[in-house]
N, CA, C and O atoms as a Maestro MAE file, in Angstrom:
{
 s_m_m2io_version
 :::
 2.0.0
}

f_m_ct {
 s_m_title
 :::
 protein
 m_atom[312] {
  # First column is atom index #
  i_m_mmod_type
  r_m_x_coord
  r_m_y_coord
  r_m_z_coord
  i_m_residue_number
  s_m_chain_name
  s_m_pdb_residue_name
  s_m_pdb_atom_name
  i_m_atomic_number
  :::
  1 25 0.836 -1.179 0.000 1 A "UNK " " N  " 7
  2 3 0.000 0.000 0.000 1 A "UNK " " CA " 6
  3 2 0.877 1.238 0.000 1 A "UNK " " C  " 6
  4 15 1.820 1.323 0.787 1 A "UNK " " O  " 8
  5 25 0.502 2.484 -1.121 2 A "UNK " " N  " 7
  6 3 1.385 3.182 -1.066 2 A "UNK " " CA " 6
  7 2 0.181 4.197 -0.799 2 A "UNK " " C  " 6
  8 15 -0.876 4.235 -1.428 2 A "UNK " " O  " 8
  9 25 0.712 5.323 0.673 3 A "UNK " " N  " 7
  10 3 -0.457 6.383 0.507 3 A "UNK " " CA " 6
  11 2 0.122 7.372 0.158 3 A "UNK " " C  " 6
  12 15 1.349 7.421 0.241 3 A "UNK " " O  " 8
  13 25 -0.832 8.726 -0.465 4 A "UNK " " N  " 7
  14 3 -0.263 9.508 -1.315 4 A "UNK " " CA " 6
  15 2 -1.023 10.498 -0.460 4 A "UNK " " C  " 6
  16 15 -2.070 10.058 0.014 4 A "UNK " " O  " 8
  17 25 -0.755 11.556 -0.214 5 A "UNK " " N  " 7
  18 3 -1.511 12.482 0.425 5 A "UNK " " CA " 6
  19 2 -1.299 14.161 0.376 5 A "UNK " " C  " 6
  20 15 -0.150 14.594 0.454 5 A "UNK " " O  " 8
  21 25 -2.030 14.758 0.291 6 A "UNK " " N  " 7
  22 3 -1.483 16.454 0.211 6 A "UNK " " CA " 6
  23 2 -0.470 17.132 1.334 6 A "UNK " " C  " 6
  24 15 -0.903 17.037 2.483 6 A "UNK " " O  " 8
  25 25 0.775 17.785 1.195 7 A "UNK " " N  " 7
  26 3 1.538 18.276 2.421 7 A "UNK " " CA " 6
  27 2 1.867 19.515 1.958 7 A "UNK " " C  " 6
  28 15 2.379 19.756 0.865 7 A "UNK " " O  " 8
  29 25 1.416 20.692 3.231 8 A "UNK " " N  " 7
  30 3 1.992 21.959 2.852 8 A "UNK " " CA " 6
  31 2 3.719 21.621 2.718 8 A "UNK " " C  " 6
  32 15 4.484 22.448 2.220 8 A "UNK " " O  " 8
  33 25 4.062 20.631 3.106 9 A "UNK " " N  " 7
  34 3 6.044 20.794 3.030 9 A "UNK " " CA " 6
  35 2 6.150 19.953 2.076 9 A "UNK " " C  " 6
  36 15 7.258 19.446 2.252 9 A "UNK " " O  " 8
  37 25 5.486 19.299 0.796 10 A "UNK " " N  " 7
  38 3 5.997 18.653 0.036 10 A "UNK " " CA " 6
  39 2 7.023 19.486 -0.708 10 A "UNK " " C  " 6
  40 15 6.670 20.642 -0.944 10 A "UNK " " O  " 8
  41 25 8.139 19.144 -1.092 11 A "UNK " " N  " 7
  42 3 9.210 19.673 -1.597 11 A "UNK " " CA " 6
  43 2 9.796 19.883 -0.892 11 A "UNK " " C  " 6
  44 15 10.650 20.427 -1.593 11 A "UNK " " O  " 8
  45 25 10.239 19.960 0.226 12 A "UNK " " N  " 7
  46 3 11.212 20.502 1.048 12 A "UNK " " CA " 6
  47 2 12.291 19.099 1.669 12 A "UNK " " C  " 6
  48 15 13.286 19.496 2.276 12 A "UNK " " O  " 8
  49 25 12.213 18.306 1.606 13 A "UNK " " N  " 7
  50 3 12.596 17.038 1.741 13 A "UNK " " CA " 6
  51 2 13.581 17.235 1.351 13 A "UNK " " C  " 6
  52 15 13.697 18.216 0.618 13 A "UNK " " O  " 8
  53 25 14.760 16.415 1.642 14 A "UNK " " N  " 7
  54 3 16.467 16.855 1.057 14 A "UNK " " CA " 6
  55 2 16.934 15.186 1.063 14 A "UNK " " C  " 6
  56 15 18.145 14.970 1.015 14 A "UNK " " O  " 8
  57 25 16.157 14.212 1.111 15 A "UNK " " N  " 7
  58 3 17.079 13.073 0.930 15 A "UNK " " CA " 6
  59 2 15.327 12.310 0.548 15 A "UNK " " C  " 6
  60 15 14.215 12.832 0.636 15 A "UNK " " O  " 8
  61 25 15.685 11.099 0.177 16 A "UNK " " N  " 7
  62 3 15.238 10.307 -0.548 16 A "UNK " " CA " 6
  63 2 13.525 9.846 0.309 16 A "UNK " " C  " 6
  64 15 13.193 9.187 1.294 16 A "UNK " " O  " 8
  65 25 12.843 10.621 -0.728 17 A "UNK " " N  " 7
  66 3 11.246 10.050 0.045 17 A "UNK " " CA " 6
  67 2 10.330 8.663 0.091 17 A "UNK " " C  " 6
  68 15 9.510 8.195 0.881 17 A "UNK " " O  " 8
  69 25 10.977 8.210 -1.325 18 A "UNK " " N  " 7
  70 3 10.538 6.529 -1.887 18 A "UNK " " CA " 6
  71 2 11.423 6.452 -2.516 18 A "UNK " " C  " 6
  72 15 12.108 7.267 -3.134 18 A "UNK " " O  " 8
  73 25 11.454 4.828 -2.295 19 A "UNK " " N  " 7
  74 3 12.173 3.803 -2.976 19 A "UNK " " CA " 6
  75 2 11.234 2.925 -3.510 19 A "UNK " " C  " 6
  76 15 10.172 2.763 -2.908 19 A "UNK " " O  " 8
  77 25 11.549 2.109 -4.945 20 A "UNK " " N  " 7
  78 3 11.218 1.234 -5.349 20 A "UNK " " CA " 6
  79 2 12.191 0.519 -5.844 20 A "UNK " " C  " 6
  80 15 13.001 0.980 -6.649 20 A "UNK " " O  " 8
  81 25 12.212 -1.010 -5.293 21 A "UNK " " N  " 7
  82 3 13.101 -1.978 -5.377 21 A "UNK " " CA " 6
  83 2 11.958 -3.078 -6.810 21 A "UNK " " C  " 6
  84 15 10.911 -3.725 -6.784 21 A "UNK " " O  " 8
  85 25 13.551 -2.513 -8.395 22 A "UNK " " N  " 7
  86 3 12.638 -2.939 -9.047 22 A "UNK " " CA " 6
  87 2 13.558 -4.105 -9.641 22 A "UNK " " C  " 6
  88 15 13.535 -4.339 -10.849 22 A "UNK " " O  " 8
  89 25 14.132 -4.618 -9.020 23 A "UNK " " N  " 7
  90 3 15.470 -5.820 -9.767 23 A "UNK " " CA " 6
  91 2 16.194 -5.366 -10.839 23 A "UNK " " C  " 6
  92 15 16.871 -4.342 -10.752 23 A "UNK " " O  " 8
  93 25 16.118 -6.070 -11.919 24 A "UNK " " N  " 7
  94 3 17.207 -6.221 -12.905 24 A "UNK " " CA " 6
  95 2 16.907 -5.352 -14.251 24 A "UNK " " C  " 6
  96 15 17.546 -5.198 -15.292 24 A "UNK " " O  " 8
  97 25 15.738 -4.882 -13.811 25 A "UNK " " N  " 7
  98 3 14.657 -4.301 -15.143 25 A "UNK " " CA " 6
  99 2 14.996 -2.519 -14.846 25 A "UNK " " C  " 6
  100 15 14.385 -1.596 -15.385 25 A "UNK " " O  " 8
  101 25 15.916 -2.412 -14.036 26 A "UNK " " N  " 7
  102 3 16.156 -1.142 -13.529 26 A "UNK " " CA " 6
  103 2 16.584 -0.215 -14.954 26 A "UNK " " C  " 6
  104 15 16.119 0.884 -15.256 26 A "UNK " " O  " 8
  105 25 17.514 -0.939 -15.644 27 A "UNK " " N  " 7
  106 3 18.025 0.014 -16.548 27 A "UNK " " CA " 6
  107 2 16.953 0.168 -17.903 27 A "UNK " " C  " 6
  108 15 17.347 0.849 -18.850 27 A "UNK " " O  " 8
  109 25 15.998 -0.287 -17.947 28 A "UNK " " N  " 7
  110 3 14.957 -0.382 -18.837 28 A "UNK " " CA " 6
  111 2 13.956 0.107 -18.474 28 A "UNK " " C  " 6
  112 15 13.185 0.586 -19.305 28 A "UNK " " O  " 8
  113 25 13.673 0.132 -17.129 29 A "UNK " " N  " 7
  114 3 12.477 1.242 -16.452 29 A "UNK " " CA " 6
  115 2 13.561 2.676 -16.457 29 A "UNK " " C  " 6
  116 15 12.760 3.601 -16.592 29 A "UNK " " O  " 8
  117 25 14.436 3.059 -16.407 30 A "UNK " " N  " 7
  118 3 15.168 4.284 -16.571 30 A "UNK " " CA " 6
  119 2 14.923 4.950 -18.154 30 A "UNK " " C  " 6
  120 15 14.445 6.065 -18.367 30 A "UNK " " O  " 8
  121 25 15.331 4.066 -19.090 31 A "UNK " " N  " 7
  122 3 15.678 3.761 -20.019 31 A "UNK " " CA " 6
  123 2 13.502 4.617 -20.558 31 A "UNK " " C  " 6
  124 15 13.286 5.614 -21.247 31 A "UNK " " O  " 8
  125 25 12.907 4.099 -20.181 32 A "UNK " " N  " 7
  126 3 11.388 4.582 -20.220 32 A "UNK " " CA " 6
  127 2 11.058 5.709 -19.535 32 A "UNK " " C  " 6
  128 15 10.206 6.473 -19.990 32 A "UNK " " O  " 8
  129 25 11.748 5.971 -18.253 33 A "UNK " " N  " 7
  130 3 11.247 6.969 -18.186 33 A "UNK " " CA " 6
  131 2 11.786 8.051 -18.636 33 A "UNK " " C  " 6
  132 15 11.055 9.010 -18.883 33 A "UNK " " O  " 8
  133 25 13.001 8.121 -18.813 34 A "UNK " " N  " 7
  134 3 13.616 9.185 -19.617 34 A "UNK " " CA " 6
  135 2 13.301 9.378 -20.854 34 A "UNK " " C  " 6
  136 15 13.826 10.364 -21.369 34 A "UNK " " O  " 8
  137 25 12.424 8.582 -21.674 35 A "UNK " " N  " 7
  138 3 12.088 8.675 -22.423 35 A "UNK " " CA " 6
  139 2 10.315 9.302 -22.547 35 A "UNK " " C  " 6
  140 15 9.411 9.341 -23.382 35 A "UNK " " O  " 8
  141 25 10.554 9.684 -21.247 36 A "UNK " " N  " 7
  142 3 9.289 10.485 -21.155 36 A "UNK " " CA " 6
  143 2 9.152 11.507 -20.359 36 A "UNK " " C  " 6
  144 15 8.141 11.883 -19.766 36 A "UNK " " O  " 8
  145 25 10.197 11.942 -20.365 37 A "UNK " " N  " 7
  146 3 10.615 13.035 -20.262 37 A "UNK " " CA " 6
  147 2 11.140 13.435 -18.701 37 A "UNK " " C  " 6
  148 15 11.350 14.605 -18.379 37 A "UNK " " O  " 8
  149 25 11.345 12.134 -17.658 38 A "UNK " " N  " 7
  150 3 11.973 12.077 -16.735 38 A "UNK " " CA " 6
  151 2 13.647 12.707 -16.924 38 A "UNK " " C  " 6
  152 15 14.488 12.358 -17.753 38 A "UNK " " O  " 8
  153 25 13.731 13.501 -16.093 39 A "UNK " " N  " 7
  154 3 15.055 14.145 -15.291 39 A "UNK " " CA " 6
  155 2 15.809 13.491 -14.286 39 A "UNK " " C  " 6
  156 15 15.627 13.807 -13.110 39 A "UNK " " O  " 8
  157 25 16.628 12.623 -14.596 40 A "UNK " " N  " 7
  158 3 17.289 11.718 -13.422 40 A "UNK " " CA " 6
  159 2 18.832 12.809 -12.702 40 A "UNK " " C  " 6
  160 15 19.452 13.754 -13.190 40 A "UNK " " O  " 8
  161 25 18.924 12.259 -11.717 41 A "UNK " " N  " 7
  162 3 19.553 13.284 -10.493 41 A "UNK " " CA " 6
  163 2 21.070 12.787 -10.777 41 A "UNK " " C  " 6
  164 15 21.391 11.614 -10.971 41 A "UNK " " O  " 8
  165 25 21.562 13.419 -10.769 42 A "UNK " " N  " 7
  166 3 23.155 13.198 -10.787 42 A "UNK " " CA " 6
  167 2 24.426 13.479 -9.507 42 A "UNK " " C  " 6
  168 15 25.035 14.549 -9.497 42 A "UNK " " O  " 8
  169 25 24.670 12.549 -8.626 43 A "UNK " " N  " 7
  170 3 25.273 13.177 -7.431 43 A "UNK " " CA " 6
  171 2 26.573 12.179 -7.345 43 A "UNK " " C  " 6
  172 15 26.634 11.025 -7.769 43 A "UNK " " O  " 8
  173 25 27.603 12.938 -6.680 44 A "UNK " " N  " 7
  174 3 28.672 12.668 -6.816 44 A "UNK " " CA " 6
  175 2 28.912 12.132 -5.075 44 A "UNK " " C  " 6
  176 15 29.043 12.927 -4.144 44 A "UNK " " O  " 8
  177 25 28.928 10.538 -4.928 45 A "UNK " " N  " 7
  178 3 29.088 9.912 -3.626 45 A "UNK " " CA " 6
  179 2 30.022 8.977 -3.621 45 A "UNK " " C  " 6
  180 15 29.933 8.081 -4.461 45 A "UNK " " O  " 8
  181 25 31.122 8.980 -2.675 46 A "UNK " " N  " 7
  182 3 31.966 8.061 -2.678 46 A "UNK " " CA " 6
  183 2 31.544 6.614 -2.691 46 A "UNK " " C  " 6
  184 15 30.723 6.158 -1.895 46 A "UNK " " O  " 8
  185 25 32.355 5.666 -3.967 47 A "UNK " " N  " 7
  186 3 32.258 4.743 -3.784 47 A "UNK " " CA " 6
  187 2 30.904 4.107 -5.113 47 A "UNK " " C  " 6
  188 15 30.659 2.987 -5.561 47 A "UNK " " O  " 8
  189 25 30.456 5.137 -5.296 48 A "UNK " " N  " 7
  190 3 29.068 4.892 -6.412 48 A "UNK " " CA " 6
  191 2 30.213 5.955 -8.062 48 A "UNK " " C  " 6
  192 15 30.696 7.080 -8.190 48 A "UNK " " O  " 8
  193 25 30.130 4.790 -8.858 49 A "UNK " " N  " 7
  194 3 30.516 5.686 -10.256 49 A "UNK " " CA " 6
  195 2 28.942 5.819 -11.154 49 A "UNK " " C  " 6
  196 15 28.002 5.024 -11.130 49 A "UNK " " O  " 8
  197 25 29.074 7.119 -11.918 50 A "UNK " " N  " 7
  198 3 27.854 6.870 -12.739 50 A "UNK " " CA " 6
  199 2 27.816 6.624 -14.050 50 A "UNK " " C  " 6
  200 15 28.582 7.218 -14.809 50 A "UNK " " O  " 8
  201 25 27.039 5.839 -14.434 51 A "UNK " " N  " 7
  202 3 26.827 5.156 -15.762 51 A "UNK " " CA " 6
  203 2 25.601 5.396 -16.256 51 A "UNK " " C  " 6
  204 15 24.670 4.641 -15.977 51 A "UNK " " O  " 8
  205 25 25.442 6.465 -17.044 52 A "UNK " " N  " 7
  206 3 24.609 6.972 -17.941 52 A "UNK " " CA " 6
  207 2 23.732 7.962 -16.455 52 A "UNK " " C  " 6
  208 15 24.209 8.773 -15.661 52 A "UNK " " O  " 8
  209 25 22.599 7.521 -16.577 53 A "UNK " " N  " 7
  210 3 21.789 7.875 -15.591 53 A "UNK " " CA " 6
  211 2 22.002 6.929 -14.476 53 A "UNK " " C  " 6
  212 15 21.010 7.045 -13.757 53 A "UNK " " O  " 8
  213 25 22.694 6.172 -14.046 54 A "UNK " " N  " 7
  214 3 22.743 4.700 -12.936 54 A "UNK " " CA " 6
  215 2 23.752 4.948 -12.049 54 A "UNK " " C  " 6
  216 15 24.889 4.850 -12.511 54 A "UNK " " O  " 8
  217 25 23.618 5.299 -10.681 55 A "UNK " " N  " 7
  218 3 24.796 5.558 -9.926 55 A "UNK " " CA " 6
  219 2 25.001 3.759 -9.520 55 A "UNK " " C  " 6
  220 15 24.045 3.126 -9.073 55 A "UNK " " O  " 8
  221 25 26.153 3.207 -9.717 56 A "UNK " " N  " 7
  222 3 26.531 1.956 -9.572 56 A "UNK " " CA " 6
  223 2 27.955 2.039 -8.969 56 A "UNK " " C  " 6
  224 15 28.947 2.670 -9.333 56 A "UNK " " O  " 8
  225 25 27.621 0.758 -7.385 57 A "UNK " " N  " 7
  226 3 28.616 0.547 -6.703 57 A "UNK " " CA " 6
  227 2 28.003 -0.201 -5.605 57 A "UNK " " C  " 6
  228 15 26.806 -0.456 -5.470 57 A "UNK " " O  " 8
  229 25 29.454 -0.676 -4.460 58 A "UNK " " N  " 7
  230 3 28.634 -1.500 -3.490 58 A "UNK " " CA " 6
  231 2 27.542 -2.796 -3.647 58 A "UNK " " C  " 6
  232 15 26.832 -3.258 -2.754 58 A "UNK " " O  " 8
  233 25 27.648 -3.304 -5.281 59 A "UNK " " N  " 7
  234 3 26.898 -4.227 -5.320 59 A "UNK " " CA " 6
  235 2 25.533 -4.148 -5.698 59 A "UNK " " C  " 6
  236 15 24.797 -5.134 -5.663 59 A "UNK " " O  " 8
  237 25 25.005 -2.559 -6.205 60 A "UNK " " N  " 7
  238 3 23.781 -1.977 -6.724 60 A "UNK " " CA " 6
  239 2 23.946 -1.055 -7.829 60 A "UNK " " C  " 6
  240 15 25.073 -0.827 -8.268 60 A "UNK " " O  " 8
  241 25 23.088 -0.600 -8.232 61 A "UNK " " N  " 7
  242 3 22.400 0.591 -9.109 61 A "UNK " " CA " 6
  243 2 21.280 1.130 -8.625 61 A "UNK " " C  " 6
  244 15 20.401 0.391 -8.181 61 A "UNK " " O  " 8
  245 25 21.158 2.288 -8.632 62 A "UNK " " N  " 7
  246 3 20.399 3.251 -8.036 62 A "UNK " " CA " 6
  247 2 20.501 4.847 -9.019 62 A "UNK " " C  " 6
  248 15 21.482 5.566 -9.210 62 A "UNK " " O  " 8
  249 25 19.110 4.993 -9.485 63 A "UNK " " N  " 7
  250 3 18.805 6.032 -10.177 63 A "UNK " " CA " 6
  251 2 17.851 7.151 -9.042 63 A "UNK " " C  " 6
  252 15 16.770 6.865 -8.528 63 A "UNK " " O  " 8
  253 25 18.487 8.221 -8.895 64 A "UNK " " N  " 7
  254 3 17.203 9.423 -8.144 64 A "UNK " " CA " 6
  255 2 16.747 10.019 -9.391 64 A "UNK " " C  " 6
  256 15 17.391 10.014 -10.441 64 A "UNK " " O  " 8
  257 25 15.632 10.518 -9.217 65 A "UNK " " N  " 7
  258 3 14.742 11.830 -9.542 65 A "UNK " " CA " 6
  259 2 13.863 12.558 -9.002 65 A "UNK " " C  " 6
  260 15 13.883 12.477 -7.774 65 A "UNK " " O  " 8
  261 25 13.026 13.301 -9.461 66 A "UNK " " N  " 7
  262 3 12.471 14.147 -8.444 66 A "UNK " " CA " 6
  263 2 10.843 14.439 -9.182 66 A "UNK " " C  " 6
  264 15 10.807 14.706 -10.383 66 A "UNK " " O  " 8
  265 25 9.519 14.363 -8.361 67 A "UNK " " N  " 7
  266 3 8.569 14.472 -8.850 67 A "UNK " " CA " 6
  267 2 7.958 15.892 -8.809 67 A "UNK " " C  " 6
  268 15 8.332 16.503 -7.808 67 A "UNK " " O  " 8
  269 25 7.490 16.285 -9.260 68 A "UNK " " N  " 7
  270 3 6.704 17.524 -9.677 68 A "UNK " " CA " 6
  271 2 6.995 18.387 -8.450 68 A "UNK " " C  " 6
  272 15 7.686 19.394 -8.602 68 A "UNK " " O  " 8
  273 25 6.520 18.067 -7.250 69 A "UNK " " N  " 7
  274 3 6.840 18.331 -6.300 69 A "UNK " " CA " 6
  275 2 8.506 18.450 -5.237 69 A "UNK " " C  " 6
  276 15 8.626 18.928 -4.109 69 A "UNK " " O  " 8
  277 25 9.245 18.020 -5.847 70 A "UNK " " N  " 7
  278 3 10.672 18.251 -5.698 70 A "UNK " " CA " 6
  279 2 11.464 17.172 -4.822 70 A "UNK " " C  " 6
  280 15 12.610 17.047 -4.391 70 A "UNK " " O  " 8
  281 25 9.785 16.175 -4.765 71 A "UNK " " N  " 7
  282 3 10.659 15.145 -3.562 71 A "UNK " " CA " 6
  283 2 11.160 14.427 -4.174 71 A "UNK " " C  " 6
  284 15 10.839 14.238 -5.348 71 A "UNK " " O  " 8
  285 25 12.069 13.820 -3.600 72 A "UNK " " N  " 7
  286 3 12.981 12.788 -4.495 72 A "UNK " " CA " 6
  287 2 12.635 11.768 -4.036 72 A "UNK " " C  " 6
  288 15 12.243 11.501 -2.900 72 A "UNK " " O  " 8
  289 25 12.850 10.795 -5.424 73 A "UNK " " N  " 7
  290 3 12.075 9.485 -5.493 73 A "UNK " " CA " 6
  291 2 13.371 8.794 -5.996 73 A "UNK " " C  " 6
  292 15 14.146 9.525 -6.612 73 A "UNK " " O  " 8
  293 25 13.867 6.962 -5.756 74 A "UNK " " N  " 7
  294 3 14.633 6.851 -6.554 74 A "UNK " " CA " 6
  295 2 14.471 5.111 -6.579 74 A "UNK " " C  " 6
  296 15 13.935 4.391 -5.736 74 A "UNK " " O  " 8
  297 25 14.984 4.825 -7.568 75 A "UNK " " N  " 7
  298 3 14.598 3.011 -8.527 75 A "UNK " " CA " 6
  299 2 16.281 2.475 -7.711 75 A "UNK " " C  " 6
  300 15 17.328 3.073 -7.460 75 A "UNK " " O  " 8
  301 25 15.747 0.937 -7.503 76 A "UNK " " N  " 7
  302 3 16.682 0.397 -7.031 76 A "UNK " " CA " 6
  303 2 16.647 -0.721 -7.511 76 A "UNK " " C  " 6
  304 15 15.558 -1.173 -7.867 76 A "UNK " " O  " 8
  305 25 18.195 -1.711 -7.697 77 A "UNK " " N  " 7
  306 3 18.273 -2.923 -8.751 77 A "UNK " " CA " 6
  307 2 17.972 -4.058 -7.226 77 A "UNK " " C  " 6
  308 15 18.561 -5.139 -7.241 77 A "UNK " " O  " 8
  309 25 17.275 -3.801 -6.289 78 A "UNK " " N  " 7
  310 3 17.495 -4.970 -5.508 78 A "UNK " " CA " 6
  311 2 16.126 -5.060 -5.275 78 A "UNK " " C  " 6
  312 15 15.677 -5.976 -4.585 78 A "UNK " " O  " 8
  :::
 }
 m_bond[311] {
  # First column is bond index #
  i_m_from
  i_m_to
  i_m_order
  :::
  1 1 2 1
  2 2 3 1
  3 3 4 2
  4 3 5 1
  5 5 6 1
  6 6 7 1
  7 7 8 2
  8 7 9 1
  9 9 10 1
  10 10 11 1
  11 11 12 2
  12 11 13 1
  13 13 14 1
  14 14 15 1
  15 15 16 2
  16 15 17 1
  17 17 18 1
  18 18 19 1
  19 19 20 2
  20 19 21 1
  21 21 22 1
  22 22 23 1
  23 23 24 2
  24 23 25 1
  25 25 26 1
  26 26 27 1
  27 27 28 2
  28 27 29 1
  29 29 30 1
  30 30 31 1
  31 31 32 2
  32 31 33 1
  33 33 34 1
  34 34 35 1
  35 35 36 2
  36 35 37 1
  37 37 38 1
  38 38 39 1
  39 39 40 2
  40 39 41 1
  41 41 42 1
  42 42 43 1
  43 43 44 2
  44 43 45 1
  45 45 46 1
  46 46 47 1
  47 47 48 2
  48 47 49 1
  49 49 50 1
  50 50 51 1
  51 51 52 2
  52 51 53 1
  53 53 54 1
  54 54 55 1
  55 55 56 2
  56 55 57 1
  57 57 58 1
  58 58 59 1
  59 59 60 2
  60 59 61 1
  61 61 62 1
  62 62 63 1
  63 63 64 2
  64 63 65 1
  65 65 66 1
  66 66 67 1
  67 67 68 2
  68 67 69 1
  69 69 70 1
  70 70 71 1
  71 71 72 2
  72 71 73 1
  73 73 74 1
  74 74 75 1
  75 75 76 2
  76 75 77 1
  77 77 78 1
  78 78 79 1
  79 79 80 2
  80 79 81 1
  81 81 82 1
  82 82 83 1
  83 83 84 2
  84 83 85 1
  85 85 86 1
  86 86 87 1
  87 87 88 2
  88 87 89 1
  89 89 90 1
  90 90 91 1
  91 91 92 2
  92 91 93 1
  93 93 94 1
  94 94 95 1
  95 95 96 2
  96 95 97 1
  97 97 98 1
  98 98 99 1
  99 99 100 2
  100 99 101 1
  101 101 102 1
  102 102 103 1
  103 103 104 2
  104 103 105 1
  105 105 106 1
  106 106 107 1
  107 107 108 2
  108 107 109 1
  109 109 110 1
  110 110 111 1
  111 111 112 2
  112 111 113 1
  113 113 114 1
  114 114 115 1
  115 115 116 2
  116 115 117 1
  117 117 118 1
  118 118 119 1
  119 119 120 2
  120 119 121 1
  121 121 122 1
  122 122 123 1
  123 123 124 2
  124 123 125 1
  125 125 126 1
  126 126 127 1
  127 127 128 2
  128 127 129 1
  129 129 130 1
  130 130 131 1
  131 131 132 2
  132 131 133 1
  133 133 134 1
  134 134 135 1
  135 135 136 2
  136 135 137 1
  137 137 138 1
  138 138 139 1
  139 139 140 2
  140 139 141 1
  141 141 142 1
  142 142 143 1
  143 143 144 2
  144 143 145 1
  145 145 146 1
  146 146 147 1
  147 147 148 2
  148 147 149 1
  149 149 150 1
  150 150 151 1
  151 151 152 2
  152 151 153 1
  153 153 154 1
  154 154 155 1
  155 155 156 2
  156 155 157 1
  157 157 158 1
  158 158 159 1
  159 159 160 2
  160 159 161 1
  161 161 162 1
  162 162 163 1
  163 163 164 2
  164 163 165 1
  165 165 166 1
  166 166 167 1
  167 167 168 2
  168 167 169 1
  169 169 170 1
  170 170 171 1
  171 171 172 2
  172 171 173 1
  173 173 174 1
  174 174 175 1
  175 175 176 2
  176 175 177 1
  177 177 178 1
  178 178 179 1
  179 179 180 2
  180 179 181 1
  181 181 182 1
  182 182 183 1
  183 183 184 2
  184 183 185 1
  185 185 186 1
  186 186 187 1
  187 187 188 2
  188 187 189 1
  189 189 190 1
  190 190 191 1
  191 191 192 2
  192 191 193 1
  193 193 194 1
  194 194 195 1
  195 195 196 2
  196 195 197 1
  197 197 198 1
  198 198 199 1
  199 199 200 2
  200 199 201 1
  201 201 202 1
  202 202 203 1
  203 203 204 2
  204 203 205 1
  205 205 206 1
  206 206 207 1
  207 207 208 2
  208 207 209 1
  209 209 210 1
  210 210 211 1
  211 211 212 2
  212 211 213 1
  213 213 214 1
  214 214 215 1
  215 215 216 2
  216 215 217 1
  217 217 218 1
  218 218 219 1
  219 219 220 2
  220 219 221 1
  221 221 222 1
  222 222 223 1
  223 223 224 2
  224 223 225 1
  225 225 226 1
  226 226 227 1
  227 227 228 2
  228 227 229 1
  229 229 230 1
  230 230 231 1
  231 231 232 2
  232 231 233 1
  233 233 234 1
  234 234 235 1
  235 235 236 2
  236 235 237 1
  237 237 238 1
  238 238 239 1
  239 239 240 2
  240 239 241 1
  241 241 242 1
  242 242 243 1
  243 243 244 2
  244 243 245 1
  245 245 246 1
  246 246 247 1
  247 247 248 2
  248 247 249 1
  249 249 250 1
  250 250 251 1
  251 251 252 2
  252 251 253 1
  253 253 254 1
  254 254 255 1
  255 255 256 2
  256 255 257 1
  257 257 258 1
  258 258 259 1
  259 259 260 2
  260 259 261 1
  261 261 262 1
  262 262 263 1
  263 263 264 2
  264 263 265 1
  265 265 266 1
  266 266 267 1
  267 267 268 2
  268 267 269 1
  269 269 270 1
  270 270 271 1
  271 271 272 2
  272 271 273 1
  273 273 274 1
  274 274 275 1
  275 275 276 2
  276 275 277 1
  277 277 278 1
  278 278 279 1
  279 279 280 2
  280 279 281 1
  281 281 282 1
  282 282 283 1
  283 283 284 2
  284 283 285 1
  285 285 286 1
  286 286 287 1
  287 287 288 2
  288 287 289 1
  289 289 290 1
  290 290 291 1
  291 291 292 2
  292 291 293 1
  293 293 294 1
  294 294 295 1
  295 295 296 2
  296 295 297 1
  297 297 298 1
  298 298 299 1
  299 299 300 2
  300 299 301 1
  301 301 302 1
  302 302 303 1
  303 303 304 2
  304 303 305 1
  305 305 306 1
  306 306 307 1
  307 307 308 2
  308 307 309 1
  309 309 310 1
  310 310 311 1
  311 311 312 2
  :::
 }
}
């Protein structure tokens, strides 16, 4: 169950609001949404290199972006 609800502080959030753990299909759900006109986040963290839109390291991939509202949302390969 995911609830979705109205917040006067939506946007103000500074680290990661949802996750979705989507396996192996990660670079192909990226791969779609950027192709629709998704903006993926680009951050520079030790230990993660980035590959295309895919911060990869530690044994994962992990893409952020940010929804209308500025919270950040981000896809995970596990």
């Amino acid at each position: 169950t995911l609830n979705v609800y109205h917040s006067q502080f939506a946007g103000t959030n500074k680290a990661t609001a949802v996750t979705w753990m989507v396996g192996d299909e990660i670079g192909n759900i990226v791969k779609e949404l950027k192709s629709k006109g998704v903006a993926f986040e680009h951050y520079q963290m030790p230990g993660l290199t980035l590959e295309g839109d895919l911060h990869v390291g530690y044994g994962m991939k992990v893409a952020w972006f940010k929804d209308p509202d500025g919270n950040i949302l981000n896809l995970v390969d596990r």
